[in-house]
C-alpha positions in Angstrom: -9.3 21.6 -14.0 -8.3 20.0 -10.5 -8.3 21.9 -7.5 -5.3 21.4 -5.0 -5.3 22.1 -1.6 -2.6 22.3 0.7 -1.8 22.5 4.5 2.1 22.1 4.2 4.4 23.1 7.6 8.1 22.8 8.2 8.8 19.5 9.2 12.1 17.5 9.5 12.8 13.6 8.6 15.6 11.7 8.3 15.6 11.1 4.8 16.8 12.3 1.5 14.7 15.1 -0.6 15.1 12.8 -3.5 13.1 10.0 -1.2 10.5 12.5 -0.5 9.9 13.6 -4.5 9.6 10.5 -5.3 6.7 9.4 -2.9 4.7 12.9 -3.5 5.7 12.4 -7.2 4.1 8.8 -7.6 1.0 9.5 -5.1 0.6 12.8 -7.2 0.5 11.4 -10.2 -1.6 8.5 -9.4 -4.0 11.5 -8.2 -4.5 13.2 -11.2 -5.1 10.2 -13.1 -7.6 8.9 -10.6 -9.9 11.9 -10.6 -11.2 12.4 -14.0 -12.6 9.2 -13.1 -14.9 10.4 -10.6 -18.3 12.3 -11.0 -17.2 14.3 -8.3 -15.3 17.5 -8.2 -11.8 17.5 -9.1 -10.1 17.6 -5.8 -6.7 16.7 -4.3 -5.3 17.7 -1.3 -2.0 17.7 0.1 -0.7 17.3 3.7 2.5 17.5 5.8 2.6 18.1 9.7 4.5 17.3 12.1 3.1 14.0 13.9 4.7 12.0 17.3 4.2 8.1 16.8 5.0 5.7 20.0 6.5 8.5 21.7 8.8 9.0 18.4 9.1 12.4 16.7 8.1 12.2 13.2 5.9 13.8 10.4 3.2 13.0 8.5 2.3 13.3 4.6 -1.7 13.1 3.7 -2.1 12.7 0.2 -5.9 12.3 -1.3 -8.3 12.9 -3.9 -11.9 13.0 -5.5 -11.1 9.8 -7.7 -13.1 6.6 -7.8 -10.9 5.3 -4.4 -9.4 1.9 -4.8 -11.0 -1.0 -4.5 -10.8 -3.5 -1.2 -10.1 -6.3 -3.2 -7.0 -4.3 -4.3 -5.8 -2.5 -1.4 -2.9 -5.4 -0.8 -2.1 -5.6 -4.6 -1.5 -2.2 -5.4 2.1 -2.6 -3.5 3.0 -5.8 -5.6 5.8 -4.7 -8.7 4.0 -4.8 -11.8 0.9 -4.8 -10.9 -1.4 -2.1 -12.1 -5.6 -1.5 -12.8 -4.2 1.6 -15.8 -5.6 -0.1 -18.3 -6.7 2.0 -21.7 -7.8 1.6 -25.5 -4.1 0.2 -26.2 -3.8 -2.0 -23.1 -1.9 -1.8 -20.1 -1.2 1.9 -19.5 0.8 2.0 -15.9 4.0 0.2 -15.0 2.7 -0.7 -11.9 6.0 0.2 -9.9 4.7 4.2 -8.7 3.1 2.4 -5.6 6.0 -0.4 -5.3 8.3 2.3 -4.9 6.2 4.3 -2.1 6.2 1.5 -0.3 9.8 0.9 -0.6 11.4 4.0 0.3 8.6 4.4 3.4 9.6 0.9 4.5 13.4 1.4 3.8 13.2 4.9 6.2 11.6 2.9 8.8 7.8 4.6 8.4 4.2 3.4 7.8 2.0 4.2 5.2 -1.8 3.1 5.2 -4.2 3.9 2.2 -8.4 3.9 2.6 -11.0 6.6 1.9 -10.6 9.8 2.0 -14.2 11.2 4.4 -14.4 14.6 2.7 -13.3 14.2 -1.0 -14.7 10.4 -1.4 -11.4 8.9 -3.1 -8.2 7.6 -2.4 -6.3 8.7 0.8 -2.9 7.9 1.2 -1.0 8.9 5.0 2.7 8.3 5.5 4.5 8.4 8.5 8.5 8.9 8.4 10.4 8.8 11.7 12.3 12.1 12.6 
Protein backbone atom coordinates (compact mmCIF):
# COMPACT_ATOMS: atom_id res chain seq x y z
CA UNK A 1 0.00 0.00 0.00
CA UNK A 2 2.67 2.73 -0.89
CA UNK A 3 2.34 4.92 -3.68
CA UNK A 4 5.40 5.56 -6.02
CA UNK A 5 5.85 8.33 -8.10
CA UNK A 6 8.23 8.82 -10.70
CA UNK A 7 9.71 11.51 -13.03
CA UNK A 8 12.62 9.40 -14.63
CA UNK A 9 14.46 10.93 -18.09
CA UNK A 10 17.38 9.54 -20.01
CA UNK A 11 20.40 10.59 -18.44
CA UNK A 12 24.08 9.57 -18.88
CA UNK A 13 26.89 9.19 -15.87
CA UNK A 14 30.07 7.80 -15.81
CA UNK A 15 29.47 4.98 -13.76
CA UNK A 16 28.58 1.40 -13.75
CA UNK A 17 24.71 0.19 -13.65
CA UNK A 18 25.73 -2.03 -10.87
CA UNK A 19 26.78 1.46 -8.86
CA UNK A 20 23.52 2.95 -9.73
CA UNK A 21 21.23 -0.36 -8.35
CA UNK A 22 22.92 -0.30 -5.52
CA UNK A 23 22.28 3.38 -4.46
CA UNK A 24 18.38 3.26 -5.69
CA UNK A 25 18.42 -0.25 -4.09
CA UNK A 26 19.58 0.89 -0.47
CA UNK A 27 17.61 4.50 -0.60
CA UNK A 28 14.58 2.26 -1.75
CA UNK A 29 14.67 0.03 0.71
CA UNK A 30 15.34 2.39 3.51
CA UNK A 31 12.01 4.04 2.03
CA UNK A 32 9.72 1.49 2.40
CA UNK A 33 10.74 0.68 5.78
CA UNK A 34 10.57 4.30 6.79
CA UNK A 35 6.94 4.94 5.76
CA UNK A 36 4.78 2.67 7.75
CA UNK A 37 6.23 4.72 10.31
CA UNK A 38 4.46 7.78 9.48
CA UNK A 39 0.77 8.82 9.97
CA UNK A 40 0.93 10.18 6.66
CA UNK A 41 0.13 8.67 3.35
CA UNK A 42 2.33 6.21 2.00
CA UNK A 43 4.40 8.04 -0.47
CA UNK A 44 7.71 7.77 -2.28
CA UNK A 45 8.92 9.36 -5.10
CA UNK A 46 11.61 8.86 -7.42
CA UNK A 47 13.65 11.27 -9.46
CA UNK A 48 16.33 11.37 -12.20
CA UNK A 49 17.15 14.46 -14.54
CA UNK A 50 19.67 15.68 -16.05
CA UNK A 51 21.39 18.50 -13.76
CA UNK A 52 24.73 20.92 -14.73
CA UNK A 53 26.82 21.46 -11.38
CA UNK A 54 29.85 24.19 -11.57
CA UNK A 55 29.57 24.30 -15.11
CA UNK A 56 29.85 20.30 -15.16
CA UNK A 57 27.36 18.06 -16.93
CA UNK A 58 25.87 15.69 -14.63
CA UNK A 59 22.49 14.18 -13.35
CA UNK A 60 20.62 14.13 -10.53
CA UNK A 61 18.67 11.26 -8.53
CA UNK A 62 15.80 12.56 -5.95
CA UNK A 63 14.87 9.91 -3.80
CA UNK A 64 12.10 10.66 -0.89
CA UNK A 65 9.28 9.56 1.18
CA UNK A 66 6.26 10.08 3.69
CA UNK A 67 8.37 8.40 6.58
CA UNK A 68 9.06 9.96 9.93
CA UNK A 69 12.43 11.92 8.20
CA UNK A 70 15.60 11.45 10.07
CA UNK A 71 16.44 13.02 12.87
CA UNK A 72 19.13 16.15 13.03
CA UNK A 73 20.96 14.58 15.63
CA UNK A 74 21.52 11.72 13.10
CA UNK A 75 21.96 13.29 9.86
CA UNK A 76 26.02 12.83 10.23
CA UNK A 77 25.67 9.27 11.72
CA UNK A 78 23.60 7.66 9.27
CA UNK A 79 26.89 7.48 6.93
CA UNK A 80 29.10 5.82 9.69
CA UNK A 81 29.39 1.58 8.96
CA UNK A 82 27.39 -0.11 11.37
CA UNK A 83 25.45 2.28 12.55
CA UNK A 84 21.75 1.96 12.36
CA UNK A 85 18.22 3.35 14.37
CA UNK A 86 16.32 -0.43 12.86
CA UNK A 87 15.86 -1.47 15.90
CA UNK A 88 12.72 -4.12 16.54
CA UNK A 89 11.18 -6.73 19.17
CA UNK A 90 14.41 -8.96 18.65
CA UNK A 91 16.99 -6.07 18.59
CA UNK A 92 19.05 -4.55 16.12
CA UNK A 93 17.20 -5.15 12.75
CA UNK A 94 19.56 -3.13 10.00
CA UNK A 95 23.17 -3.67 9.30
CA UNK A 96 23.76 -0.29 9.14
CA UNK A 97 25.96 -0.38 5.90
CA UNK A 98 22.73 0.49 3.05
CA UNK A 99 23.73 4.26 3.75
CA UNK A 100 27.64 3.56 4.09
CA UNK A 101 27.57 2.20 0.83
CA UNK A 102 25.55 5.29 -0.81
CA UNK A 103 27.88 7.26 0.34
CA UNK A 104 30.73 5.31 -0.86
CA UNK A 105 29.98 4.69 -4.42
CA UNK A 106 28.72 8.59 -4.67
CA UNK A 107 31.97 9.69 -3.22
CA UNK A 108 34.11 7.14 -5.14
CA UNK A 109 32.29 8.53 -8.63
CA UNK A 110 33.21 11.92 -7.60
CA UNK A 111 29.37 13.19 -6.81
CA UNK A 112 27.50 14.73 -3.84
CA UNK A 113 24.69 13.53 -2.03
CA UNK A 114 22.82 15.71 0.61
CA UNK A 115 19.82 14.24 2.73
CA UNK A 116 16.97 16.75 4.64
CA UNK A 117 13.19 17.01 4.42
CA UNK A 118 11.29 16.26 1.80
CA UNK A 119 8.59 19.89 1.46
CA UNK A 120 5.66 17.92 -0.08
CA UNK A 121 5.79 14.34 1.37
CA UNK A 122 7.20 15.39 5.00
CA UNK A 123 9.99 12.62 5.22
CA UNK A 124 13.26 11.79 4.24
CA UNK A 125 14.74 13.25 0.96
CA UNK A 126 17.71 12.02 -0.37
CA UNK A 127 19.47 14.06 -3.85
CA UNK A 128 22.56 12.75 -5.47
CA UNK A 129 24.56 14.22 -7.92
CA UNK A 130 26.97 12.08 -10.24
CA UNK A 131 29.30 13.90 -12.68
CA UNK A 132 28.60 13.07 -16.45
Amino acid sequence: NIEIKTKLENVIAKAHAMDIESIVLNLLTNSFNAVPNSNRPRKIRIELDHENKNNQKGMKLIIADSGPGIAKEYIDKIWIPLWTTKVGKKGREGTGLGLTIVKSIVDELEGDITVGIDDSLGGARFSIWLPR
